[in-house]
C-alpha angles and dihedrals in degrees: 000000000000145000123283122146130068090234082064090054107043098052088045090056084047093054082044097058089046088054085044094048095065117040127182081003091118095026127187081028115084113254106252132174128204140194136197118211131184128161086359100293135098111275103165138352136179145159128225097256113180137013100257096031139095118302122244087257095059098035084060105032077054093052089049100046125171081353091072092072120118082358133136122259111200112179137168103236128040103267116252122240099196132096114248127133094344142003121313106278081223094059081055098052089049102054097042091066098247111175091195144359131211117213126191104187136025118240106236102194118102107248089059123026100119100344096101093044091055099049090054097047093052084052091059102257136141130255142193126166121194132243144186111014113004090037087053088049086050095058098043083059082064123033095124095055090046090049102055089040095056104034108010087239126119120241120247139224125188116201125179149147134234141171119243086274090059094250118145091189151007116267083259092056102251112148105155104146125356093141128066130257084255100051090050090050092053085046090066097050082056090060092053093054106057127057090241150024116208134203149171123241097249088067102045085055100046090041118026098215130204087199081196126145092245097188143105119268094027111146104171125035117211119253101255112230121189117188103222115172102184092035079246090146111135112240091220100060122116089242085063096032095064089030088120091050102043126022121256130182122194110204109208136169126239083265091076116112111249092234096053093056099049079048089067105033083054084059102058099265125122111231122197125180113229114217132217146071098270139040097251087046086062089041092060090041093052088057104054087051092059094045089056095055086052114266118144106178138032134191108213109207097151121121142278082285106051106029084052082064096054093044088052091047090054086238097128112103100176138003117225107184125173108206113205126211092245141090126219093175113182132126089249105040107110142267131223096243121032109175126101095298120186124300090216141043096228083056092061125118108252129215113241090190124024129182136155138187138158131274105199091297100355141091111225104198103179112185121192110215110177125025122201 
């Protein structure tokens, strides 16, 4: 069945902008919305709010209680039908007395893809999936869940900012601070939403970063990650010093000195050796690693070096760059991406999406590059 009415439309929009309102909250959960609709009015809503609690469906199908007989669901993921954390979303549905339920995006993990729909259909309930718009906004709520569910890998954001010549730092390095007070402020809300931050060494090194989530409201800091070929991280950086506060994993090759390494992990970091011949082959190693150990989402803010690596590896989801009112100019003054590159225009990454807007003086363009 699909969708036909306006009515459809407008309370699964309704179940998407809850999904939308809390990211990273569930992680690694997916973010899901649902709505609860009788008689044509609003009997009961909820979000999936934390790993571990109730899901979106029965926080709404609660909300809504003995109102929620012979009601629509309309809910922004395809219900699961497996036992986790808690109780199959379908056994819920069923028992509450739901006629149909409206679903805006399919759930491709494999537990689920499919499994939840068919339950509810053989108990004789309805059910419509969307399609065009709102199914493609599902999915973009979503695209770190659907990631690591289709491939194990986290998804990856790159942020950076750059002047109007397309420089992110001075030939010496200095690039304090190119973006506004504003812009730094909406980074961090980035980092909290995400379950890590990740970093090269050289910047580890010339900055000493915290790569915490250093606004109100946070309730979760990201797991830090340094990539750190050569275990040269200091022990007395702010990254090791808070390692038993807040996680941090040090990605290394097989080149690191042993001692090095026992020398971080002593101090409260996770280390974890990166395999292959190149740096986007470990790239792509270190990744799988992390996926393994559950993260779903990174936010790249490493260097040209390291982010070059990343491009080169195809590891880079969405691009996220604040352009600031202001020109370095000079032959040696750096670029965003280092790497390998491409050696031909037609052989560029394209955007599939493309959007921009300002943040107090600067120009925000995010481009979405892959969609899962």
């Amino acid at each position: 069945m699909t969708l036909t009415s306006d009515t459809d439309l407008a309370h699964l929009e309704h179940a998407i902008e809850l999904a939308e309102a809390r990211p990273g909250r569930a992680t690694p959960n997916p973010n899901v919305g649902a709505v609860v609709v009788r008689d044509g009015a609003v009997v009961g809503a909820g979000t999936h709010e934390r790993f571990g609690g109730p899901h979106a469906e029965v926080v709404a199908l609660l909300d809504a209680g003995a109102d929620a007989r012979g009601g629509t669901l309309y809910v922004s993921l395809e219900p699961c039908a497996h036992e986790g954390k808690t109780p199959p979303c379908t056994d819920a549905i069923v028992a509450a007395g739901i006629s149909r339920v409206v679903v805006a995006a399919d759930d491709p993990s494999e537990k689920a893809s499919g499994r939840g729909l068919g339950i509810l259909r053989d108990e004789g309930i309805d059910v419509a999936m969307a399609d065009g718009v709102l199914a493609t906004r599902a999915r973009l709520v979503n695209q770190a869940f659907r990631k690591h569910a289709r491939t194990g890998r986290p998804w990856v954001l790159f942020k950076s900012a750059m002047t109007l010549d397309g420089k992110v730092a001075t030939p010496n390095g200095d690039s304090k601070w190119i973006s506004g007070e504003a812009s730094r402020r909406l980074a961090h809300q980035w980092r909290a939403s995400v379950d890590a931050v990740a970093v090269g060494v050289g910047t580890a090194l010339a900055d000493d970063p915290q790569l915490t989530a250093r606004i109100e409201g946070v309730t979760r800091q990201p797991r830090r990650i340094a990539f750190d070929s050569l275990a040269r991280l200091p022990l007395d950086s702010q990254l090791v010093a808070a390692a038993h506060e807040v996680p941090l994993t040090v990605v290394v090759s097989r080149a690191a000195d042993r001692r090095d390494i026992h020398a971080l992990e002593a101090a409260g970091a996770d280390v974890i050796v990166a395999s292959g011949e190149h740096e986007p082959a470990r790239v792509r190693s270190a990744l799988v690693q992390l996926g393994d150990q559950g993260i779903t989402s990174i936010l790249l803010e490493g260097g040209p070096h390291l982010s070059g690596a990343f491009f080169d590896a195809g590891e880079i989801d969405e691009v996220r760059l604040f352009l600031a009112p202001m020109l370095v100019g000079g032959r040696a003054a750096r670029d965003p991406l280092e790497g390998q590159g491409v050696e031909r225009i037609a052989d560029a990454t394209r955007a599939l999406t493309m959007t921009c807007r300002s943040v107090d003086q600067d120009l925000l363009v995010s481009a979405r590059l892959k969609e899962w």
